[in-house]
SEMARTI-597331 format. One line per 2 residues: number of its first residue (from 0); their letters; for each residue x, y, z of C-alpha. Coordinates in steps of 0.05 Angstrom, whole numbers, plus 32768, in hexadecimal, padded with zeros to 4 digits. Example, Ala and Ser with C-alpha at 12.3 -4.5 7.8 and 13.67 -1.06 7.14 Angstrom:
<sites>
0 = as = 80F6 7FA6 809C; 8111 7FEB 808F
</sites>
This chain:
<sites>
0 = xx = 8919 8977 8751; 88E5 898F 8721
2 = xx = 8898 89A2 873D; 887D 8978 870B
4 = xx = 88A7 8941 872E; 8896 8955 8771
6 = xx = 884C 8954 8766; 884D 8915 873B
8 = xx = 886C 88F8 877E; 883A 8915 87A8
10 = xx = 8806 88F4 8776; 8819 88B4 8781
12 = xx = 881C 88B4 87C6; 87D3 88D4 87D0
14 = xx = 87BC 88A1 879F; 87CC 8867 87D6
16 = xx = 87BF 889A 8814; 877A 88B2 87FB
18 = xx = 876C 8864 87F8; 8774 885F 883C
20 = xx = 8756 8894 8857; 871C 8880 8833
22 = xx = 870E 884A 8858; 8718 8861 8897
24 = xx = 8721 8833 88C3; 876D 883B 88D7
26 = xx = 877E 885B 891C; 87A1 889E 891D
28 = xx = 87D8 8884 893C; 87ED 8865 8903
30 = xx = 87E2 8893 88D2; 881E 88B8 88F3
32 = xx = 8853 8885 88ED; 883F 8842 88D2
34 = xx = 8812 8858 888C; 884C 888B 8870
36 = xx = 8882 885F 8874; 884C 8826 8858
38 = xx = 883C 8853 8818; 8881 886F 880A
40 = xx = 889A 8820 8805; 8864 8813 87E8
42 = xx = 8867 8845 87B2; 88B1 882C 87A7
44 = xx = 88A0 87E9 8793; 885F 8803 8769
46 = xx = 8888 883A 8743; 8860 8847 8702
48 = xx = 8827 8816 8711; 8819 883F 8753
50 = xx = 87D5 8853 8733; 87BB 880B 8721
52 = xx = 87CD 8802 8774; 8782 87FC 878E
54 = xx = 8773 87F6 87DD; 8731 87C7 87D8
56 = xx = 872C 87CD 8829; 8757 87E1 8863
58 = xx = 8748 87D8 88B0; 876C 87C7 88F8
60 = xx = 875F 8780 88FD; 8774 8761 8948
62 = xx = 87A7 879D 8952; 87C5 879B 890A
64 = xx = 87BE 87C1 88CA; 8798 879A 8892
66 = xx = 8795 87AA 8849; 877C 8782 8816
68 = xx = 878F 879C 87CE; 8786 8798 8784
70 = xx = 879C 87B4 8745; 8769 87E1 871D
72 = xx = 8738 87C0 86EF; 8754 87D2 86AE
74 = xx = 879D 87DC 86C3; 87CF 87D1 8694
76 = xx = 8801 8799 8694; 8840 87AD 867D
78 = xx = 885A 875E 865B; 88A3 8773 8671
80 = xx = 888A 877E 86BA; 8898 8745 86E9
82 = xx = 8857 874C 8711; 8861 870A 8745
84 = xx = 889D 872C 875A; 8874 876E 8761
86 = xx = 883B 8751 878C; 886A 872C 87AF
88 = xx = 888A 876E 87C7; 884A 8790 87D5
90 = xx = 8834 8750 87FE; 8877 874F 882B
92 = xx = 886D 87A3 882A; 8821 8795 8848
94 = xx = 8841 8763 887B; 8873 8783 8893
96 = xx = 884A 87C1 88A8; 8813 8797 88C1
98 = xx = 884A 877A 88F9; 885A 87C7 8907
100 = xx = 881F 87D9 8910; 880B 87A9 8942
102 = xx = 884D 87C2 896E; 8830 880E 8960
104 = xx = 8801 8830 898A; 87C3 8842 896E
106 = xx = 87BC 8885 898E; 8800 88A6 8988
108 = xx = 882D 8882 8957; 8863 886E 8990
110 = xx = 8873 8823 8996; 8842 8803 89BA
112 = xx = 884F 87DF 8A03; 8806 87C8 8A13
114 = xx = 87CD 87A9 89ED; 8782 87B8 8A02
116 = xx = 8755 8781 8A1D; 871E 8765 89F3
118 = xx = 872D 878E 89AE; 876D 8785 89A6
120 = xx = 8795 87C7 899D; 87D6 87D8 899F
122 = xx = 87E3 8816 89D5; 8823 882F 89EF
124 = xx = 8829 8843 8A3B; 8815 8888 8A38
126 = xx = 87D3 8883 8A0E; 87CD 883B 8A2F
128 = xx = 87C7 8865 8A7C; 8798 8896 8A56
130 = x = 8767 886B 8A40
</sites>
């Protein structure tokens, strides 16, 4: 594998990563299992449109990932491109980490076993005791 590969890869996954850390408002814990397996299927199913991928907001909302999403102003539409079926996937992508993140503790990354009162957040037992 080429350099120019490997860095074009790397690319593409900053472009959604940087996105998020933007925002800031994602607990660690999740950066450490739940957000890199989110981007890498994500950049699957965006493949050359990765760039045109823009994060308009992300947050933990009631103990679960959130993203809301859009493509980039001026993107360009390729007319061969079946797009429904792309936002589909990115939609069902968004989902499905959203239901792992609610079973992933917010401090460590382990699966969570206990949810803290009043804000909800996911905690397994160890950072659960801790806190």
């Amino acid at each position: 594998m080429s350099n120019e590969f490997k860095d074009y890869e790397y690319e593409k996954r900053q472009h959604i990563l940087n996105q998020l850390d933007n925002d800031g408002g994602l607990p660690e814990g999740w950066y450490k299992t739940v957000i890199p397996n989110m981007v890498d299927e994500l950049v699957d199913v965006l493949g050359p449109y990765v760039f045109e991928f823009e994060v308009l907001q992300c947050k933990e909302k009631y103990g679960a990932i959130r993203i809301y999403w859009s493509w980039a102003e001026n993107s360009y539409r390729d007319p061969e491109t079946d797009w429904d079926v792309i936002i589909n996937r990115i939609d069902t992508i968004l989902r499905k980490y959203e239901s792992i993140s609610f079973l992933t503790c917010v401090e460590c990354g382990a699966n969570a076993t206990k949810y803290s009162d009043g804000w909800v957040l996911p905690y397994c037992h160890e950072c659960f005791s801790r806190k």
